[in-house]
N, CA and C of each residue as an Amber inpcrd file, in Angstrom:
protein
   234
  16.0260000 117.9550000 163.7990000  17.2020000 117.4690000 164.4930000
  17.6260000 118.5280000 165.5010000  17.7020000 117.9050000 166.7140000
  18.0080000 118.9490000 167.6630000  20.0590000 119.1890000 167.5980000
  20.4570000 120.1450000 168.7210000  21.7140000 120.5360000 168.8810000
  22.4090000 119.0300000 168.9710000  21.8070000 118.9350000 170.0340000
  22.9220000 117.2410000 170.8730000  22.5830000 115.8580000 169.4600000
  21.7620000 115.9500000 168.8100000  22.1240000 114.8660000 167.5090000
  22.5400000 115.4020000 166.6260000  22.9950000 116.7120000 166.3150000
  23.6460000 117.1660000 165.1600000  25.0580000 117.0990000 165.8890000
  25.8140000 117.6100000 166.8150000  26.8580000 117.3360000 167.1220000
  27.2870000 115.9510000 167.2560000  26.0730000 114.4060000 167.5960000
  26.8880000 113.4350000 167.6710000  27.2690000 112.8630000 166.6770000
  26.5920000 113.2600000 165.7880000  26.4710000 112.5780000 164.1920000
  27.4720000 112.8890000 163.2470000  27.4390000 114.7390000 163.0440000
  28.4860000 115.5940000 162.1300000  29.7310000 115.6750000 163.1260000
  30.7170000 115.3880000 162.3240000  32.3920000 115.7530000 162.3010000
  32.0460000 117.4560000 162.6000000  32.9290000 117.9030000 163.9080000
  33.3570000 118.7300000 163.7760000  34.7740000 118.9070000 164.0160000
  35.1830000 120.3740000 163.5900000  36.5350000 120.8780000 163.7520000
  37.2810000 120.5420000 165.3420000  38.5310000 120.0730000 165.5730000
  38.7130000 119.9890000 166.6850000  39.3960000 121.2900000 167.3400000
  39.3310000 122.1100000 166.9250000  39.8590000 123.2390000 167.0820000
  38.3910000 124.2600000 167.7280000  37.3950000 123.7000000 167.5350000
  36.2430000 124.4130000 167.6370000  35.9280000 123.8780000 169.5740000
  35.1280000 125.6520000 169.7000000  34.9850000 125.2550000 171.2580000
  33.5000000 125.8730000 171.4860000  33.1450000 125.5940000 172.7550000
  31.7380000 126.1230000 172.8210000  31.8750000 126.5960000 174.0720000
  30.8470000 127.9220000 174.4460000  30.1640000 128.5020000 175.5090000
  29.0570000 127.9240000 175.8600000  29.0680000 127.7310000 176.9820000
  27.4190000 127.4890000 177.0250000  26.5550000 128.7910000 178.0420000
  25.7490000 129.1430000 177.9960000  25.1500000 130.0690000 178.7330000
  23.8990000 129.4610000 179.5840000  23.3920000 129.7590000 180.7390000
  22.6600000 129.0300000 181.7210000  21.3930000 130.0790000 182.0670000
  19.9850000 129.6960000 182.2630000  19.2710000 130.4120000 182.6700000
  19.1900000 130.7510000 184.3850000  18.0640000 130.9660000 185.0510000
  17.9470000 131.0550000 186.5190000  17.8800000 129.9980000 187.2900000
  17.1760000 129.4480000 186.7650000  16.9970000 127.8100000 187.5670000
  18.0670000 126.6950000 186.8980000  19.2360000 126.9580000 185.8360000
  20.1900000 126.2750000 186.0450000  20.5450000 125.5440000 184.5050000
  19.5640000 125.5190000 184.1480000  18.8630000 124.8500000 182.4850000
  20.2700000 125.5990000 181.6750000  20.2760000 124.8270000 180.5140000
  20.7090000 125.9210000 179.4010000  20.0320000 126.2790000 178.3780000
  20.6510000 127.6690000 178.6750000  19.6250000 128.6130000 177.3490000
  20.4500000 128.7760000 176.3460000  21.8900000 128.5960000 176.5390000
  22.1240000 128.7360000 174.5380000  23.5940000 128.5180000 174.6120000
  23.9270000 127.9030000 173.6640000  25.2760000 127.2840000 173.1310000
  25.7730000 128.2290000 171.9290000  26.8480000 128.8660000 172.3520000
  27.9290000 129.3490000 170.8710000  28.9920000 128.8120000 170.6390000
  28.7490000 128.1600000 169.5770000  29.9290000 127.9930000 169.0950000
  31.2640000 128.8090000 168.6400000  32.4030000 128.7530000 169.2750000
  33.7660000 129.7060000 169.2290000  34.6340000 129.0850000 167.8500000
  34.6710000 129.6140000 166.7090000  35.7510000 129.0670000 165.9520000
  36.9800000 128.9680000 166.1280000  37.4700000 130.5930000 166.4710000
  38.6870000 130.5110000 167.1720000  38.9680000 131.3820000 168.4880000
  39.7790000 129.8770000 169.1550000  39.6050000 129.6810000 170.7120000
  40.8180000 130.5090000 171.2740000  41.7190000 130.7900000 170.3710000
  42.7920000 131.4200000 171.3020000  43.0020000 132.9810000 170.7180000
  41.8760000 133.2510000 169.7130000  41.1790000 134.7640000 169.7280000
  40.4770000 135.1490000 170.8440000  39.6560000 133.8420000 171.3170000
  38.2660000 134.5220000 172.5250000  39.7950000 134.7130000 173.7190000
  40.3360000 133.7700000 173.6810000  40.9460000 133.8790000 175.0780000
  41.7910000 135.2930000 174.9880000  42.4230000 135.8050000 174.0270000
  42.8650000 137.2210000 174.1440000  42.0390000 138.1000000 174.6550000
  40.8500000 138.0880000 173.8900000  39.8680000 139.3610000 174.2250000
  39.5200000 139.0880000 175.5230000  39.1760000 137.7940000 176.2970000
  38.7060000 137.9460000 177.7070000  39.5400000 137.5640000 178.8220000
  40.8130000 137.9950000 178.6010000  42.0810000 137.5680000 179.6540000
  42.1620000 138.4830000 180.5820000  41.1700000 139.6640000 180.6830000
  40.7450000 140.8840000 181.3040000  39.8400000 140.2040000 182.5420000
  38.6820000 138.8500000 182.0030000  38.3790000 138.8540000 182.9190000
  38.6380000 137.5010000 183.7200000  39.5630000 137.4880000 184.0380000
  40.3730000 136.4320000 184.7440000  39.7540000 135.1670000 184.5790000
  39.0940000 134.3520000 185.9190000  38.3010000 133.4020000 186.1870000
  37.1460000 133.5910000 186.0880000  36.4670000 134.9860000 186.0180000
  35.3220000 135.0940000 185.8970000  34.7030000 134.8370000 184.0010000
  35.8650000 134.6080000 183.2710000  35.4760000 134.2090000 181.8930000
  34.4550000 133.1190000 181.6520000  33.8430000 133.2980000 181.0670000
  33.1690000 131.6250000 180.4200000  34.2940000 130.9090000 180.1350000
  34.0640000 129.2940000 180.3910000  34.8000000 128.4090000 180.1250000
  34.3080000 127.8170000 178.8250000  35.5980000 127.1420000 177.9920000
  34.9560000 126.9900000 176.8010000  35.3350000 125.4880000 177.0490000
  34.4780000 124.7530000 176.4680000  34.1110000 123.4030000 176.3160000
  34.3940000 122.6300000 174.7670000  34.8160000 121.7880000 174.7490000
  34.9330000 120.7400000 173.5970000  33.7660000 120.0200000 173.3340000
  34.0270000 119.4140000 172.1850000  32.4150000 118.7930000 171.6260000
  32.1970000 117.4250000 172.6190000  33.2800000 116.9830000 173.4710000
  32.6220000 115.9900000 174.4070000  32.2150000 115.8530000 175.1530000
  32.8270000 117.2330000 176.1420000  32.0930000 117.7470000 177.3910000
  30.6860000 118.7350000 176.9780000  30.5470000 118.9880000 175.8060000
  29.4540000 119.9890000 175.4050000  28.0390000 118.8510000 175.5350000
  29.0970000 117.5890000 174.4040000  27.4140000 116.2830000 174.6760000
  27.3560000 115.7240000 176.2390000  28.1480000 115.7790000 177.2320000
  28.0620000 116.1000000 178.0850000  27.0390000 116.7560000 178.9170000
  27.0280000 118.0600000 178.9040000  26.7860000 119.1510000 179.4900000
  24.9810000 118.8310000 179.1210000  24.8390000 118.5510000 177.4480000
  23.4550000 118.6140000 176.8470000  22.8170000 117.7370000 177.4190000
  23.3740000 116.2930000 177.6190000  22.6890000 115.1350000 177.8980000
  21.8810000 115.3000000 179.3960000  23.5010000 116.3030000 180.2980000
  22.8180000 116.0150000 181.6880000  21.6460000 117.0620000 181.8530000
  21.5100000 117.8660000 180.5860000  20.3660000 118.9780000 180.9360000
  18.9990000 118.5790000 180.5180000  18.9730000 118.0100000 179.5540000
  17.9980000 117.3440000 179.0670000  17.8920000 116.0100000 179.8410000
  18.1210000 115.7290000 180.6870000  17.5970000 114.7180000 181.7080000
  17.2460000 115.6880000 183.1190000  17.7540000 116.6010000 183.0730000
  17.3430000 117.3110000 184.2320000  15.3850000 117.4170000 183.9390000
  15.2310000 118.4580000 182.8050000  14.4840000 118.7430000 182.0010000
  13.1690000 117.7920000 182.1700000  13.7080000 116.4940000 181.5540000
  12.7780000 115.4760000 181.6470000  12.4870000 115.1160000 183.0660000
  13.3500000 115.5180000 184.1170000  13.1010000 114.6230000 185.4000000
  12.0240000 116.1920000 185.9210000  12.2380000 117.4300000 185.5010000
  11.8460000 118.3590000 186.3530000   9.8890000 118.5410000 185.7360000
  10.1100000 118.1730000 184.5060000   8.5620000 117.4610000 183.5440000
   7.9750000 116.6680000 184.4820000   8.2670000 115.5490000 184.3800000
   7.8920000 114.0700000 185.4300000   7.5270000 115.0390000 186.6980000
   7.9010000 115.4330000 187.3510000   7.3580000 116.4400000 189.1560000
   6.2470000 117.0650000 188.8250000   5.7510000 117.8080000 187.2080000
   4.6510000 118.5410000 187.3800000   3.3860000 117.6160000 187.3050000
């Protein structure tokens, strides 16, 4: 079971947030999950706008779906 069917399936916390991190060509390379969201935001209020944005579990299946169609469309070109 990959990331994007374990999140649509399992209940999570709504309090829970995610990072996502991006490689060179745009893809994502890795998702953390944040338990608590208004701990991260203390520690990185230093770095203004330049923070990671943290995402909810709808914009996260979001984020997965449109990458994994990228993925598949950038497959299909080779």
């Amino acid at each position: 079971m990959n990331y994007l069917t374990h999140l649509k399936k399992n209940e999570q916390s709504e309090d829970n947030r995610w990072i996502v991190k991006y490689n060179k060509e745009g893809f994502v390379k890795e998702v953390k999950l944040i338990y608590n969201p208004v701990e991260y935001y203390k520690l990185n209020m230093h770095k203004g706008k330049n923070a990671r944005p943290l995402h909810n579990k709808n914009v996260l299946i979001k984020i997965l779906e449109n990458d994994k169609t990228r993925r598949n469309t950038k497959m299909e070109k080779i």
